[in-house]
N, CA, C and O atoms as CSV, one atom per row, in Angstrom:
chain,resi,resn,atom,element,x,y,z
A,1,UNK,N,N,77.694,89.162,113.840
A,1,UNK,CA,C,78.710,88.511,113.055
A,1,UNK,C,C,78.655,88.981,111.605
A,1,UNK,O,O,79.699,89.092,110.963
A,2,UNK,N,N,77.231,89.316,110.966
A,2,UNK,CA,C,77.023,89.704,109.648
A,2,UNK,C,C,77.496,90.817,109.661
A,2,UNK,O,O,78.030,90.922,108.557
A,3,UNK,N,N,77.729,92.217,110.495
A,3,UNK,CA,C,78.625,93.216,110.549
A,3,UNK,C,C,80.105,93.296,110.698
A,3,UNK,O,O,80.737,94.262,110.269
A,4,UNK,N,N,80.657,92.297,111.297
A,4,UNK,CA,C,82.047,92.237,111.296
A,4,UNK,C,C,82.608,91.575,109.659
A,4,UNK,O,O,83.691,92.015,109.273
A,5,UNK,N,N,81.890,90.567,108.754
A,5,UNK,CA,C,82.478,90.140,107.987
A,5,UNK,C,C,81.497,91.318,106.679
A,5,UNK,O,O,81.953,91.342,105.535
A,6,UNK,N,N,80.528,91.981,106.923
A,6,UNK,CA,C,80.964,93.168,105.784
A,6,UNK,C,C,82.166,94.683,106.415
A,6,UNK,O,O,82.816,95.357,105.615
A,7,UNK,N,N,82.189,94.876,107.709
A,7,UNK,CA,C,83.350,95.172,107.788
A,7,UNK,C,C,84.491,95.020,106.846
A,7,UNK,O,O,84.997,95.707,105.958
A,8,UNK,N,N,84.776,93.444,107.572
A,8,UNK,CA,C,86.359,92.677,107.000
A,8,UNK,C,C,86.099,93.224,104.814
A,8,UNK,O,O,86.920,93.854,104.147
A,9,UNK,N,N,85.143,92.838,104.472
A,9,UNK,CA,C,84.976,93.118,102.729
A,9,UNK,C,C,85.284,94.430,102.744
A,9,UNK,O,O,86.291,94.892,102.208
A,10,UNK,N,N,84.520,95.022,103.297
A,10,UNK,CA,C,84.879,97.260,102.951
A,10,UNK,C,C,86.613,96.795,103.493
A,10,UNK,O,O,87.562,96.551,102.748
A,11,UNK,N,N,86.604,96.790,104.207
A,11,UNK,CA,C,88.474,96.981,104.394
A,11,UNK,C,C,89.438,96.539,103.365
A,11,UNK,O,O,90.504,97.066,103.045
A,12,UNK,N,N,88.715,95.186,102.781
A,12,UNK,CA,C,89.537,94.632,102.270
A,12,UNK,C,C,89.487,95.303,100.779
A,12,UNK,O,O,90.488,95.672,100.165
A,13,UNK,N,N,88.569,95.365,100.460
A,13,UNK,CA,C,88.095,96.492,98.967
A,13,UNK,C,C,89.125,97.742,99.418
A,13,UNK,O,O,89.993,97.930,98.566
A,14,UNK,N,N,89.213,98.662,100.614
A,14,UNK,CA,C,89.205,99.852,100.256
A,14,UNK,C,C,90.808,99.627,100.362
A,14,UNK,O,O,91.454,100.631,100.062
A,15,UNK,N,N,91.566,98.484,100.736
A,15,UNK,CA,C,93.096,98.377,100.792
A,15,UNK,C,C,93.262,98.265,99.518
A,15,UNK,O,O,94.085,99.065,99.073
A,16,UNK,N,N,92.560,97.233,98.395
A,16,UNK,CA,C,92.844,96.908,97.233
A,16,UNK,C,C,92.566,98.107,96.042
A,16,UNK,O,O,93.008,97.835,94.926
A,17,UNK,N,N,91.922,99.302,96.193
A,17,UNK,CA,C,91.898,100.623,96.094
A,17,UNK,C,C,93.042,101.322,96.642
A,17,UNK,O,O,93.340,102.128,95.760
A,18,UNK,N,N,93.619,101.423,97.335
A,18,UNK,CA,C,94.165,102.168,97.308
A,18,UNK,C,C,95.947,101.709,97.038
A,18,UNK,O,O,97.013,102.302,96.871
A,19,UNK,N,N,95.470,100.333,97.119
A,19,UNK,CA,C,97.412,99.892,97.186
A,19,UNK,C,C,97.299,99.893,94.875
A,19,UNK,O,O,98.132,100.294,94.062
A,20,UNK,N,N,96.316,99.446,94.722
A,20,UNK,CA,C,95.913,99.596,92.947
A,20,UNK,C,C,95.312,100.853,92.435
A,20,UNK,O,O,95.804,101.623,91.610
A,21,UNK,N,N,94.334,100.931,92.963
A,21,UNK,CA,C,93.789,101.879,92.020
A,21,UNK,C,C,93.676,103.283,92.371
A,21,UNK,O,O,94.708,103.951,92.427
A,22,UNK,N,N,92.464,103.851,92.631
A,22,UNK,CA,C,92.756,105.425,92.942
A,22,UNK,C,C,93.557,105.819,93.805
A,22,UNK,O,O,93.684,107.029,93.617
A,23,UNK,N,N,94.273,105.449,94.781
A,23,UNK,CA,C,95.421,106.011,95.673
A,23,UNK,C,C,96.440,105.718,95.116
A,23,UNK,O,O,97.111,106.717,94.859
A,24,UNK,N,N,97.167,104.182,94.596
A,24,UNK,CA,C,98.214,104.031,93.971
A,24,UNK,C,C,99.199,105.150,93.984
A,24,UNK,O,O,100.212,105.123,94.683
A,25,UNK,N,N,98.866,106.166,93.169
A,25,UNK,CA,C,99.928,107.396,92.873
A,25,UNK,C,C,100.263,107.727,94.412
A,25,UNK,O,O,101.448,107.737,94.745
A,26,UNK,N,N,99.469,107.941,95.163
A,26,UNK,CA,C,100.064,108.673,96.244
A,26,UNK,C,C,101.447,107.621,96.449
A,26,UNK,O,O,102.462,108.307,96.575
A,27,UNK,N,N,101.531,107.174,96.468
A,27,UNK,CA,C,102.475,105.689,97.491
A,27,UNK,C,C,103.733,106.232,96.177
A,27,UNK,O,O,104.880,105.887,96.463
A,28,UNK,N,N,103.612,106.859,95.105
A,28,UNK,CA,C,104.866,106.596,94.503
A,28,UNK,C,C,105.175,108.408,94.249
A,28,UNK,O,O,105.676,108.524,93.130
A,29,UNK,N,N,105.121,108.914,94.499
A,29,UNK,CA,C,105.519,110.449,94.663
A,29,UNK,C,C,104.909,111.145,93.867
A,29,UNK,O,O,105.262,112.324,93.893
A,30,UNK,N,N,103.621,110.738,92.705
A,30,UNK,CA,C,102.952,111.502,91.650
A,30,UNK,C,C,102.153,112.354,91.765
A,30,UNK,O,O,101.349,112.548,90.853
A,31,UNK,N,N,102.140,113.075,92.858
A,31,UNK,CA,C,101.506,113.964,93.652
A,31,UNK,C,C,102.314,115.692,93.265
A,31,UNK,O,O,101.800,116.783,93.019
A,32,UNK,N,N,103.333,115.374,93.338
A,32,UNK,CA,C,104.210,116.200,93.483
A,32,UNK,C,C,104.328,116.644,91.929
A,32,UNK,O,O,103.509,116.439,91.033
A,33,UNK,N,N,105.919,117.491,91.840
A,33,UNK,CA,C,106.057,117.869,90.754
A,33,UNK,C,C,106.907,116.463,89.664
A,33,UNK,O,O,107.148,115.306,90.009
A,34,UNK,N,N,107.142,117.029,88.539
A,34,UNK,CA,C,107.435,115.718,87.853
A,34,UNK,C,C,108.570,115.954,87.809
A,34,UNK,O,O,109.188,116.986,88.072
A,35,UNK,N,N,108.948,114.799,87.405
A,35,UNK,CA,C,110.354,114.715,86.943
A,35,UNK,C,C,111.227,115.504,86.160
A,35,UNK,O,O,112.317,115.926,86.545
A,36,UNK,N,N,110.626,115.724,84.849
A,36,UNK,CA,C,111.376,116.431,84.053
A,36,UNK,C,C,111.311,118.131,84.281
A,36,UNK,O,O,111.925,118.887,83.528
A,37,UNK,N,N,110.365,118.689,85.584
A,37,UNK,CA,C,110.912,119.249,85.892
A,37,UNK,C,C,111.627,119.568,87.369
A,37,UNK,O,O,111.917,120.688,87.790
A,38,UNK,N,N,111.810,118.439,87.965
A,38,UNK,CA,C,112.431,118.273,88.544
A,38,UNK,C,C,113.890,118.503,88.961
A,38,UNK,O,O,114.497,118.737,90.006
A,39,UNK,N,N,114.203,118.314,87.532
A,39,UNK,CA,C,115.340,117.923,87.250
A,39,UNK,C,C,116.245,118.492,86.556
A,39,UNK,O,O,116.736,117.699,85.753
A,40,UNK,N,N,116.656,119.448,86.514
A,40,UNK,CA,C,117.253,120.265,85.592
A,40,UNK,C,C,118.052,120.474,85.096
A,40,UNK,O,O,117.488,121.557,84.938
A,41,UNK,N,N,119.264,120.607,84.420
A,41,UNK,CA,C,120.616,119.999,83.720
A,41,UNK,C,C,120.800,121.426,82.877
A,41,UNK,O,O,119.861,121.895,82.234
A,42,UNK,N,N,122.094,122.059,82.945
A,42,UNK,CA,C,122.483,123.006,82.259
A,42,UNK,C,C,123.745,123.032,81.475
A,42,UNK,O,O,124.716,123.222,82.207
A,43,UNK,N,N,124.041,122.898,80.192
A,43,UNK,CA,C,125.210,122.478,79.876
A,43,UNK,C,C,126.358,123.856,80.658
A,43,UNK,O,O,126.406,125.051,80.948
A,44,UNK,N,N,127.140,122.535,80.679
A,44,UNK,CA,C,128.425,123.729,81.459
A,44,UNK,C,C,129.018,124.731,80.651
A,44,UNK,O,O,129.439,125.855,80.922
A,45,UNK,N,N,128.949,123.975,79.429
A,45,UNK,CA,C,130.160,125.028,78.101
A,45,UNK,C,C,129.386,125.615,77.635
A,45,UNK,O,O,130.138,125.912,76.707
A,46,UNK,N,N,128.218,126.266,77.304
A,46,UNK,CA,C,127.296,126.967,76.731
A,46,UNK,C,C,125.941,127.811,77.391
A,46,UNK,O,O,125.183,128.581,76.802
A,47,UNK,N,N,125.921,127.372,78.852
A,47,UNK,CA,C,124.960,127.266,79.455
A,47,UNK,C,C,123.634,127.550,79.240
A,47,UNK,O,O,122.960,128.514,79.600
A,48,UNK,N,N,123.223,126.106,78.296
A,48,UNK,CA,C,121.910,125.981,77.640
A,48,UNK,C,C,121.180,124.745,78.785
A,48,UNK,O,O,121.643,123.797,79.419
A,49,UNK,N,N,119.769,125.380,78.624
A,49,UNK,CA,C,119.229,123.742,79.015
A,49,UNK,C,C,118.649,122.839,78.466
A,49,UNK,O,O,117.996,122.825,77.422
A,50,UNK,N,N,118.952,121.862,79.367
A,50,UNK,CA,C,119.409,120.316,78.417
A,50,UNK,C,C,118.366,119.619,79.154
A,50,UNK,O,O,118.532,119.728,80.368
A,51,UNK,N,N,117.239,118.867,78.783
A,51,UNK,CA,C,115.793,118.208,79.092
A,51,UNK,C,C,116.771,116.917,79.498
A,51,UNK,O,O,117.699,116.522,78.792
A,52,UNK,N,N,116.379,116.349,80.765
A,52,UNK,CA,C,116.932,115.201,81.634
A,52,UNK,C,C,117.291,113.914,80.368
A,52,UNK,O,O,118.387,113.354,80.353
A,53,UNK,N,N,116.667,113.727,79.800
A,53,UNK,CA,C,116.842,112.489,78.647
A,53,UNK,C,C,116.977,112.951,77.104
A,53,UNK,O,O,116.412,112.371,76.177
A,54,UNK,N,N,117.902,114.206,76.954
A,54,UNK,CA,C,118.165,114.570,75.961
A,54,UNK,C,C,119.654,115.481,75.770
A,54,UNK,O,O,119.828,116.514,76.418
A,55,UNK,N,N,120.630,114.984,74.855
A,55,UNK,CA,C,121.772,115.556,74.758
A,55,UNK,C,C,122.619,114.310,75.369
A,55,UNK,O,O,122.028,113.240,75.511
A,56,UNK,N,N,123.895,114.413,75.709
A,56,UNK,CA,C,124.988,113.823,75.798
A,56,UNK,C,C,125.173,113.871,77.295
A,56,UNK,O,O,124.827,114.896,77.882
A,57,UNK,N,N,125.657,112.917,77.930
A,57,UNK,CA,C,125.641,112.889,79.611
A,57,UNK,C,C,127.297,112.394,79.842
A,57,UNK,O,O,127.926,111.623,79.117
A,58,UNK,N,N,127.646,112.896,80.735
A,58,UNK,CA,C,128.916,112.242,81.318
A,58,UNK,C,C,129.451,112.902,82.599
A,58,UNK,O,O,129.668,114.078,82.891
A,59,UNK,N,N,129.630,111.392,83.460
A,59,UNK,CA,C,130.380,111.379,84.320
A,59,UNK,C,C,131.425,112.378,84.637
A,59,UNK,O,O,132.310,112.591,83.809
A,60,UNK,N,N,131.405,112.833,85.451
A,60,UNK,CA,C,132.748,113.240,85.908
A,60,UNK,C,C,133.212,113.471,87.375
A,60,UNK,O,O,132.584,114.400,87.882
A,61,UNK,N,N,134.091,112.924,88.178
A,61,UNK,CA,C,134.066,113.566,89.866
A,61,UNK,C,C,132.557,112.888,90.775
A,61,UNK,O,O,132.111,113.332,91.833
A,62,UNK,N,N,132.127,111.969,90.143
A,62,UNK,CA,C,130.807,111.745,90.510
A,62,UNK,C,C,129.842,112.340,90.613
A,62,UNK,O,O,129.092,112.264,91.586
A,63,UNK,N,N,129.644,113.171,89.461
A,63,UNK,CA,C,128.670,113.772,89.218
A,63,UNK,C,C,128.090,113.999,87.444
A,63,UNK,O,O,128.926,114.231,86.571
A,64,UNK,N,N,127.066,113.927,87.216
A,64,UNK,CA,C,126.550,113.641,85.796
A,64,UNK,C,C,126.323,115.154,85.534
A,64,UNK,O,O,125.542,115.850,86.182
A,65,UNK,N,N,127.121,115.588,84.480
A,65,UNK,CA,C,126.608,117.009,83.465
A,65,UNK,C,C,126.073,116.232,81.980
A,65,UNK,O,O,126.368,115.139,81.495
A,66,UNK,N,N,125.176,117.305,81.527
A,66,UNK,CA,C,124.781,116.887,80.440
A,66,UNK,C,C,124.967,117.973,79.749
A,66,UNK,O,O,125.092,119.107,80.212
A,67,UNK,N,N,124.997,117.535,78.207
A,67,UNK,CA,C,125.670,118.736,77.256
A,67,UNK,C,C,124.406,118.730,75.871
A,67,UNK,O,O,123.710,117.777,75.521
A,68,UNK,N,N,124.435,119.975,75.362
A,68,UNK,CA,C,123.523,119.502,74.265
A,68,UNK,C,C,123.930,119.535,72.878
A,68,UNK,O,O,123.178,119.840,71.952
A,69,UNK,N,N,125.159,119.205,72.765
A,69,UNK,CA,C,125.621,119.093,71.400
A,69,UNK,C,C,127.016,117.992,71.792
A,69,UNK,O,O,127.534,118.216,72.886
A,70,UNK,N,N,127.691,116.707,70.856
A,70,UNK,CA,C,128.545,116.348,71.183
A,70,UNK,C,C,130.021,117.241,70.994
A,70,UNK,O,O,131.034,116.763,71.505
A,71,UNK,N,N,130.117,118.724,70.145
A,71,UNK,CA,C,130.906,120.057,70.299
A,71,UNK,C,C,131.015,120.214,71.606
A,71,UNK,O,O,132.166,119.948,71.954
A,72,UNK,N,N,130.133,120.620,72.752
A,72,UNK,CA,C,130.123,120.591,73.715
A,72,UNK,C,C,130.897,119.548,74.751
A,72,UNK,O,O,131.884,119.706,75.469
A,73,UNK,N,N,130.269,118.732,74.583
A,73,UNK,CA,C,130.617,117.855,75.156
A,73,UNK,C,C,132.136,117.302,75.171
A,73,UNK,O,O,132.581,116.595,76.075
A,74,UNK,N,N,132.926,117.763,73.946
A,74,UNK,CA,C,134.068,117.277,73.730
A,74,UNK,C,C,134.872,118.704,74.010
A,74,UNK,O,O,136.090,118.744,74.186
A,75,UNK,N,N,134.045,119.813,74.022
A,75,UNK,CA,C,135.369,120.598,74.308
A,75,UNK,C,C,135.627,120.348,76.133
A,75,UNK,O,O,136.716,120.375,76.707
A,76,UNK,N,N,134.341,120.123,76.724
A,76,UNK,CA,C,134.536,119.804,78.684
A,76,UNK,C,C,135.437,118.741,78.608
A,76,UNK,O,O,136.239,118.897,79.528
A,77,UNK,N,N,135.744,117.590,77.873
A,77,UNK,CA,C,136.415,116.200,77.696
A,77,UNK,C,C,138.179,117.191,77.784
A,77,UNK,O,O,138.966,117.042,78.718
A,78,UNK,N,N,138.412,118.088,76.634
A,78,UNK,CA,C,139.398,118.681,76.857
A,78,UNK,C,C,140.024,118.936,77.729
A,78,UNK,O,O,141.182,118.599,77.979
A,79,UNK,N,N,139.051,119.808,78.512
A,79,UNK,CA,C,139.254,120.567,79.765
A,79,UNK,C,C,138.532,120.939,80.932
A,79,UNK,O,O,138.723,122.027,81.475
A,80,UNK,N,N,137.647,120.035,81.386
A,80,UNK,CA,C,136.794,119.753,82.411
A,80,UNK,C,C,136.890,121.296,83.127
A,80,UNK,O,O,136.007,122.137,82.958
A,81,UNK,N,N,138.392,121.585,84.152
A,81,UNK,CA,C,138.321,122.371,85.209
A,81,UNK,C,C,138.085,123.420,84.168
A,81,UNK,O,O,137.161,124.066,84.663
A,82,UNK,N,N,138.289,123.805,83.362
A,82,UNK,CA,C,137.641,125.409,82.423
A,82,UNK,C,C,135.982,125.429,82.574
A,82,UNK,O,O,135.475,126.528,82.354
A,83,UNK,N,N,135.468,124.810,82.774
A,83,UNK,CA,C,133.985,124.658,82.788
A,83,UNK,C,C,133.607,124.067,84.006
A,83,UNK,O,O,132.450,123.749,83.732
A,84,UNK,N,N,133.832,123.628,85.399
A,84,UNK,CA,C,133.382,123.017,86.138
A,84,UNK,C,C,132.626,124.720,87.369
A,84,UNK,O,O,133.122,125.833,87.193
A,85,UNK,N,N,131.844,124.571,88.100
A,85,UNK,CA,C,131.549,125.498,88.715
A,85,UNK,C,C,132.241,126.029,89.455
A,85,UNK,O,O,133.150,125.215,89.618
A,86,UNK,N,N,132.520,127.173,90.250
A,86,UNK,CA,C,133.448,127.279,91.317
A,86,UNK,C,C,133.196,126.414,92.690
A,86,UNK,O,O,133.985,125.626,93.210
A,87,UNK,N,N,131.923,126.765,93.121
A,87,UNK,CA,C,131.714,125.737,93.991
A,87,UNK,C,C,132.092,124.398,94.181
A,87,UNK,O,O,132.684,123.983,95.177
A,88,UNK,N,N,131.656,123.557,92.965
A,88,UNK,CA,C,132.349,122.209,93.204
A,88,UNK,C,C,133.787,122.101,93.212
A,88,UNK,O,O,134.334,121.112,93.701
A,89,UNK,N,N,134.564,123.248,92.599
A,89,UNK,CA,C,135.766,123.005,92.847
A,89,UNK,C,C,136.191,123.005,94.439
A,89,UNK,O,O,137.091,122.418,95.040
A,90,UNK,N,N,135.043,124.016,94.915
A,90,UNK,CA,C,135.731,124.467,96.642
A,90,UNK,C,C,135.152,122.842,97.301
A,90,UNK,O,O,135.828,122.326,98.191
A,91,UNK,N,N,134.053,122.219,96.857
A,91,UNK,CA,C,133.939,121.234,98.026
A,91,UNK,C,C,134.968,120.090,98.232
A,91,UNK,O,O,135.067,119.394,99.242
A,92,UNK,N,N,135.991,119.986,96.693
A,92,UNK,CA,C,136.980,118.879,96.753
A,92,UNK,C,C,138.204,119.350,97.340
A,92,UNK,O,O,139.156,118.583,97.482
C-alpha cells in the first residue's frame, strides 16, 4: 500500500511539472519557431518588410496587409487593385 500511494505523489508531482513548470511550453507551441518570425508581412506599395506589430495594418477582402509608412498606406486606400497580388486577384 506504501508503494501505490508514493506512486499516486510521483504522478501527481510529475503532472504538476509538466502542466506548470518545465513542460508547460511544450503544450503551447514554444518549441517551434516564433512568432515574429513566423509571420511575415510585406508592404504591398513598396515591398518593404514590415515586423508583425509595427507599421499600419488594414483590412481589406479579408485579409490584413501591413504598410510601413501611413504614405503607403494611403496610396493602397486609393487604389487597392494597383497593388493587390495577382494571385489573390485569381482566387476571387
Amino acid at each position: 500500500m506504501e508503494g501505490f500511494f508514493s506512486f499516486l505523489l510521483f504522478a501527481g508531482l510529475f503532472y504538476l511539472m509538466m502542466r506548470v513548470g518545465c513542460g508547460a511550453h511544450m503544450m503551447h507551441g514554444h518549441h517551434g519557431a516564433s512568432d515574429e518570425n513566423s509571420s511575415k508581412h510585406i508592404d504591398p506599395v513598396c515591398a518593404k518588410n514590415v515586423p508583425p506589430n509595427e507599421g499600419y495594418g488594414k483590412m481589406h477582402e479579408g485579409r490584413l496587409y501591413r504598410f510601413c509608412s501611413r504614405k503607403c498606406l494611403d496610396a493602397f486606400d486609393q487604389n487597392p487593385e494597383r497593388y493587390l497580388p495577382e494571385s489573390s486577384e485569381a482566387m476571387s
